[in-house]
C-alpha positions in Angstrom: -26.5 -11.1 -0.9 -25.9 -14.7 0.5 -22.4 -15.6 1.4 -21.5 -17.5 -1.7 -17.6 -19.0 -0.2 -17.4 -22.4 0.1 -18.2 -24.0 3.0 -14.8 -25.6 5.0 -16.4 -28.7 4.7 -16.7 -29.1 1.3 -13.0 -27.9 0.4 -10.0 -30.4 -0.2 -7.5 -30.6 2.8 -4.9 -28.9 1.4 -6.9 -26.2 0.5 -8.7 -26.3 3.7 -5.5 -26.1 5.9 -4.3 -22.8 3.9 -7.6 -21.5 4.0 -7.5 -22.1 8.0 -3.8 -21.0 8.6 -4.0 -17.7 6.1 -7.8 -16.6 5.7 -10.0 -17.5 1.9 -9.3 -13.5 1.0 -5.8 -14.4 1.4 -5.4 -17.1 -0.8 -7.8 -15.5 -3.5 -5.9 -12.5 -3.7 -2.8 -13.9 -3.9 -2.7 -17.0 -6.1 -2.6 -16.9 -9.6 -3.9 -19.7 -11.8 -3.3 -20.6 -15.3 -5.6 -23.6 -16.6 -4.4 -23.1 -20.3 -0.8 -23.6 -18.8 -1.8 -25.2 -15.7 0.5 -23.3 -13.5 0.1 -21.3 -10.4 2.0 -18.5 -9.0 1.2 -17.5 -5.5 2.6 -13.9 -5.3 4.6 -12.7 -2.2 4.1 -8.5 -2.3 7.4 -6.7 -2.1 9.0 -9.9 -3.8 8.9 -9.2 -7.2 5.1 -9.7 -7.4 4.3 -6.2 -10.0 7.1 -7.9 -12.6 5.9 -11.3 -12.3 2.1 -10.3 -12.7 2.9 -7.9 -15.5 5.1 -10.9 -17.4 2.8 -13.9 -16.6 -0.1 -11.8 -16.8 1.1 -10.1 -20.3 1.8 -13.5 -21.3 -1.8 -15.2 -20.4 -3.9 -11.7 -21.7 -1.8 -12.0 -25.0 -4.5 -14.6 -26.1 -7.6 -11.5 -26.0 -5.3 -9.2 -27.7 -2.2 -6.9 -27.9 -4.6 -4.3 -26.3 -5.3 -6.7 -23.2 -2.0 -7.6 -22.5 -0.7 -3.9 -22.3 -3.3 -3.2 -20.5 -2.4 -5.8 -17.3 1.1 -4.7 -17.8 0.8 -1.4 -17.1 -1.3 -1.6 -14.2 -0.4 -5.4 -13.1 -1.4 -4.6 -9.3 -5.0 -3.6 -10.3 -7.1 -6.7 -10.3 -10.5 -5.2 -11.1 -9.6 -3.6 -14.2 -8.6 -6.6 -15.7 -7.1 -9.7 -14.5 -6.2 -12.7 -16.8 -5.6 -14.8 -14.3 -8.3 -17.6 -13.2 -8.6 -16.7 -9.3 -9.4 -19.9 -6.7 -13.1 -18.4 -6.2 -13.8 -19.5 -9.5 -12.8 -22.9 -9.1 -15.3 -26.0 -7.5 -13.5 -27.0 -4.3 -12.4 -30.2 -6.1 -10.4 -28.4 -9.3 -8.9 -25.9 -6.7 -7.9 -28.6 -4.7 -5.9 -30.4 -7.8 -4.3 -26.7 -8.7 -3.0 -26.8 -5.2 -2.0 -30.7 -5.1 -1.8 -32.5 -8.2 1.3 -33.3 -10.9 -0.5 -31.8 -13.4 -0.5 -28.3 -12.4 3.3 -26.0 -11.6 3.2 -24.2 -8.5 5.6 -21.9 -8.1 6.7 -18.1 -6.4 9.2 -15.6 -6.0 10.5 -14.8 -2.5 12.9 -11.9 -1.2 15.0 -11.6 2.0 13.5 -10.9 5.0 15.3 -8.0 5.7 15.4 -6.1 2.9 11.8 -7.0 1.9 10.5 -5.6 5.4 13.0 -2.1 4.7 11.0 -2.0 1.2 7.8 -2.4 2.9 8.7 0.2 5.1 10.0 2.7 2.8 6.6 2.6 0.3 4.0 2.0 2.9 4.6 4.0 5.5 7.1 6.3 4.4 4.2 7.3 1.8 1.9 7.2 3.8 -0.1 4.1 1.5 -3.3 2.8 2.9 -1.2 -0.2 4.4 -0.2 2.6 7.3 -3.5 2.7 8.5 -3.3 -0.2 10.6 0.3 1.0 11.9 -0.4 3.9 12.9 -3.8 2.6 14.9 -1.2 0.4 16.5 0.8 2.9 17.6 -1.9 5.1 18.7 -3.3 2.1 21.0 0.1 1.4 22.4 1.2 4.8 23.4 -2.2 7.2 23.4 0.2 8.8 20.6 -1.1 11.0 17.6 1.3 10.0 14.9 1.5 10.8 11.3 2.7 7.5 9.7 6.0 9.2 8.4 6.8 9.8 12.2 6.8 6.1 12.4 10.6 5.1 13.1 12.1 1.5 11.3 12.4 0.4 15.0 9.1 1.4 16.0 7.6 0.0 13.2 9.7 -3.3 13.8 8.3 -3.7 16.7 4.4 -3.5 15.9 5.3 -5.4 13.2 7.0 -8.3 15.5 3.7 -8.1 18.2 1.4 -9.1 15.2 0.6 -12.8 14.4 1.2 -13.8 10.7 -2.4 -14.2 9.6 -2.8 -10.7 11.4 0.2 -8.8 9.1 -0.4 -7.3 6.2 0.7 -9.2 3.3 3.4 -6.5 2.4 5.6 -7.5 5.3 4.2 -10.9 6.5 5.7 -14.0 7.3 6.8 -15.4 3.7 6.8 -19.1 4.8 3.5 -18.7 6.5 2.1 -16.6 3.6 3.1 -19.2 1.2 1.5 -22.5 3.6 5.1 -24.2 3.3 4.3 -27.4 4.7 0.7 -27.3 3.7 1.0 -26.8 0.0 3.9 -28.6 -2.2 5.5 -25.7 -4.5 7.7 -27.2 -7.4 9.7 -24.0 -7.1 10.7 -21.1 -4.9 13.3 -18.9 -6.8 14.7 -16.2 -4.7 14.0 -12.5 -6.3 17.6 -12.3 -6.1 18.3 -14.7 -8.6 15.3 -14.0 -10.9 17.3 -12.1 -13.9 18.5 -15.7 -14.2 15.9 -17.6 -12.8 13.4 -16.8 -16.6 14.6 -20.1 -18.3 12.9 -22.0 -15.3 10.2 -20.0 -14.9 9.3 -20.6 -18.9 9.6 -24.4 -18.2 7.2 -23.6 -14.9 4.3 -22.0 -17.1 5.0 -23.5 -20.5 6.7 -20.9 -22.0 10.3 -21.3 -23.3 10.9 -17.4 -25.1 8.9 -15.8 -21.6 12.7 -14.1 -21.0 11.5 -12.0 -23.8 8.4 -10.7 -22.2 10.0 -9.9 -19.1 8.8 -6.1 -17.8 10.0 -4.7 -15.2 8.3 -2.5 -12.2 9.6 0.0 -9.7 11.6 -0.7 -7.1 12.3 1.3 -3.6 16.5 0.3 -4.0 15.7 -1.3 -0.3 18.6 -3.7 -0.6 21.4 -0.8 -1.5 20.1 1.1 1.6 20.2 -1.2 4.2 23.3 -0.2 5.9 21.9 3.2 6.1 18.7 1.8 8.2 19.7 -1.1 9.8 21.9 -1.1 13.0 23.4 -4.6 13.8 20.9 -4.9 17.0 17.7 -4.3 14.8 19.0 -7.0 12.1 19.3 -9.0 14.8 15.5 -8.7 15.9 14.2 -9.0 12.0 16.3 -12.6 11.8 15.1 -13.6 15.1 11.4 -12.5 13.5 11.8 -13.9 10.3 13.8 -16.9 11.7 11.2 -19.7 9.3 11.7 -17.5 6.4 15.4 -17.3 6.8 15.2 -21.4 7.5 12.9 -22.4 5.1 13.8 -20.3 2.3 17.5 -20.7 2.2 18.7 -17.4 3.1 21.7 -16.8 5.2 21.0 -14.7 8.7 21.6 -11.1 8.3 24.7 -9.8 9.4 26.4 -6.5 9.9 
């Protein structure tokens, strides 16, 4: 089978510069695109991304069917059961370039403090074991000649591979939010912290068109990251996650990390 992406060339600059900075399988996976609505979410992973796909995607599969929309919201993560969402492979360079650019279309996410964000990352990926451990454990191994099982993998260590690894190069569970994102590349009408999103629904239903969405809201699991923090981080190591996350803690509007 041909290659069938789109040739650099013939996308739109903005969409050309994200495609550059964070990969085309990037970008696919992670942005979400309503045309009915004309809205896009871009999801940042351990930042509230299951609940946001299971409400927005609830919301946009309501229009097959009661049957659709339960199914997206109860598996919101798996995207080839069944995804409502219109995904930027889909689009001619031109229309994907006015989702990313134009007035017409909402682009918004949901974001999460560094710190925390990387702890939840750490306790479901590698502390389970996930497939995301893969690479950190091959990391290690190169580094050290060490056989590890991921579970051995300390919060420091893991810090530290983590910190060695360019953006592009992370995996999306713990990378670089600004980076992930293209702030500075693509123009998002809002970025609403995950802390604030139990009262962040009114905007969100102005974002995508939807004033009663508060009423669809489903919630996922959650690892409790943020009430363990003082169990995992030492002051020294939440000095090293600020100074690696110092764009996210810039651009995003959190406060640096203290303890």
């Amino acid at each position: 089978m041909d290659d069938r992406r789109p040739r650099k060339a013939d996308l739109g600059p903005v969409t050309a510069e994200y495609v550059r900075a964070m990969g085309w399988r990037s970008v696919n996976l992670h942005t979400h695109i309503s045309l009915v609505n004309r809205y896009a979410y871009v999801e940042v992973p351990k930042a509230g991304c299951g609940t946001m796909k299971a409400t927005l995607g609830g919301m946009e599969a309501a229009r097959m069917g009661p049957a659709m929309a339960e199914r997206v919201q109860a598996a919101p993560h798996n995207r080839l059961a069944a995804t409502p969402f219109v995904k930027p492979f889909q689009l001619p360079p031109s229309m994907l370039e006015e989702v990313l650019t134009s007035p017409g279309f909402r682009r918004f996410t949901v974001v999460r403090e560094p710190a925390s964000r990387l702890l939840s990352g750490y306790l479901e990926k590698i502390g389970q074991g996930l497939k995301q451990s893969t690479a950190i454990v091959d990391d290690w191994k190169a580094a050290t000649g060490e056989e590890v099982e991921p579970q051995d993998i300390t919060l420091p260590q893991f810090i530290e591979i983590v910190a060695a690894q360019p953006s592009r190069d992370q995996d999306p569970h713990w990378r670089r939010q600004a980076d992930h994102l293209g702030l500075g590349i693509v123009a998002y009408d809002a970025v609403v912290h995950l802390e604030d999103l139990d009262s962040s629904w009114a905007l969100i239903g102005e974002l995508t068109s939807t004033p009663d969405l508060l009423e669809q809201f489903f919630c996922r699991n959650s690892t409790g990251a943020r009430a363990r923090m003082a169990e995992y981080y030492t002051p020294d190591l939440l000095a090293r996650v600020a100074a690696m996350y110092e764009r996210d803690y810039a651009d995003l509007g959190y406060a640096q990390p203290v303890r």
